[in-house]
N, C-alpha and C positions, 0 to 999 in steps of 0.2 A: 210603937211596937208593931212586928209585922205581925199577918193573919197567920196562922197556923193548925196545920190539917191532919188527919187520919187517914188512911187509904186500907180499905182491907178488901184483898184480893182473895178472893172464895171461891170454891168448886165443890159444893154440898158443904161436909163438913171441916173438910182441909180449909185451914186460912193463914194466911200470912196477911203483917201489918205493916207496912210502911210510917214514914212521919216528913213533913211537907216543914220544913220549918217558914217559911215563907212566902207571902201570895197565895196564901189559900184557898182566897176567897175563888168560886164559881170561874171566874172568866180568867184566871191565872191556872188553875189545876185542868178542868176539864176539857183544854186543847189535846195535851198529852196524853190524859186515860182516852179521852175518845177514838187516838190515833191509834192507840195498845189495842185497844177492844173493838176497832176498825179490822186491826191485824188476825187479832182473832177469830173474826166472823168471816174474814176472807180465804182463814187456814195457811197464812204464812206464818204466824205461829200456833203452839199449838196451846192446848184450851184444857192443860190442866196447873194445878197450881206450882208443881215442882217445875215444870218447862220453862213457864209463862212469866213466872214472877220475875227473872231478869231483866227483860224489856224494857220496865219501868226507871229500874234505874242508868240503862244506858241511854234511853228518853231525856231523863234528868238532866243527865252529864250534859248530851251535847244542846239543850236548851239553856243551859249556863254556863255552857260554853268551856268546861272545865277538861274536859281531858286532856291527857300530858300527850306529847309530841312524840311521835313515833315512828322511825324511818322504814321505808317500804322494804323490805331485803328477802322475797320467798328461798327459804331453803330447801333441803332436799326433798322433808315433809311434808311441805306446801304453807309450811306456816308464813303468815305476809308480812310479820314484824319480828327483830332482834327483839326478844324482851331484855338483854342484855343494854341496849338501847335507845330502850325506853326513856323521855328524859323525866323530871320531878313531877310531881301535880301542880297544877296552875291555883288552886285554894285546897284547904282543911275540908271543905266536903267534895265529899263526890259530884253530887250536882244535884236535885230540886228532890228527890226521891231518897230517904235511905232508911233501909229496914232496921227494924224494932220489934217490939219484944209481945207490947200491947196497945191500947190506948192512953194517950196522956194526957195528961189535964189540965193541958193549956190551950187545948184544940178548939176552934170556932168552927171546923165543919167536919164531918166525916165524910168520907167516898166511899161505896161500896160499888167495887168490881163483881160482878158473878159471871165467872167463866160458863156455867152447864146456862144460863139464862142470854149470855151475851149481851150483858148490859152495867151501863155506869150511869149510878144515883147519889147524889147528892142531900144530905142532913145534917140539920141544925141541932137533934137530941139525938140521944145513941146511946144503946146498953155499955157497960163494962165489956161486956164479951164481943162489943164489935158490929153489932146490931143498930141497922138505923133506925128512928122515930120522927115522924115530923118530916117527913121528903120535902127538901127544898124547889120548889117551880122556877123552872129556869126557860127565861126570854126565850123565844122561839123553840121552843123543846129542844136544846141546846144534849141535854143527857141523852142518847141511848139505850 
């Protein structure tokens, strides 16, 4: 069975929940948030939850390589692809990230993003609400 994770992406009390269905573990998830929350601190994007929370899943996509093919065509608008064009999806998921509702209970870690702190932490216990317990220590302070 693969690992399977939490992500909750927070800015006070706004949060969105993502769900990792696999490679949860530490050295499979936190390449990706720490690239998100790199972006963040550097102000390419921006640092609240309604902005921010997309990044994650086009992260997802192209680390799984899944997004459908899509011919380069700017029209008048400047838009850079026919969506018209577009061709199928390459799999049923999106790709390593796709939002959810809550926590689920098959998860072996949680991630907590905090956009106002700029930081991604890693745990093994975690409330219902989303809440880490237990911060996992990670090889060379690998979290931000």
């Amino acid at each position: 069975m693969s690992t399977r994770a939490n992500i909750v992406i927070k800015n006070g009390e706004e949060k969105l929940f993502f769900y990792r269905h696999s490679d949860g573990y530490p050295d499979g998830t936190l390449p990706t948030l720490n690239k998100f929350i790199d972006w963040v601190k550097s102000g390419k994007i921006r640092d609240n939850v309604s902005q921010a929370a997309g990044w994650p899943i086009i992260l997802g996509a192209l680390e799984y390589d899944t997004l459908p093919e899509a011919p380069k065509n700017t029209d008048k608008y400047g838009c850079n692809v026919q969506v018209s064009e577009i061709k199928e999806p390459k799999d049923w998921k999106a790709g390593a990230y796709e939002p959810t509702t809550g926590i689920h209970g098959d998860i072996e870690y949680l991630y907590l993003v905090d956009l106002a702190k700029k930081s991604v932490k890693c745990y093994k216990d975690w409330t219902e609400e989303g809440e880490g317990i237990n911060q996992v220590k990670i090889k060379n302070d690998e979290t931000t």
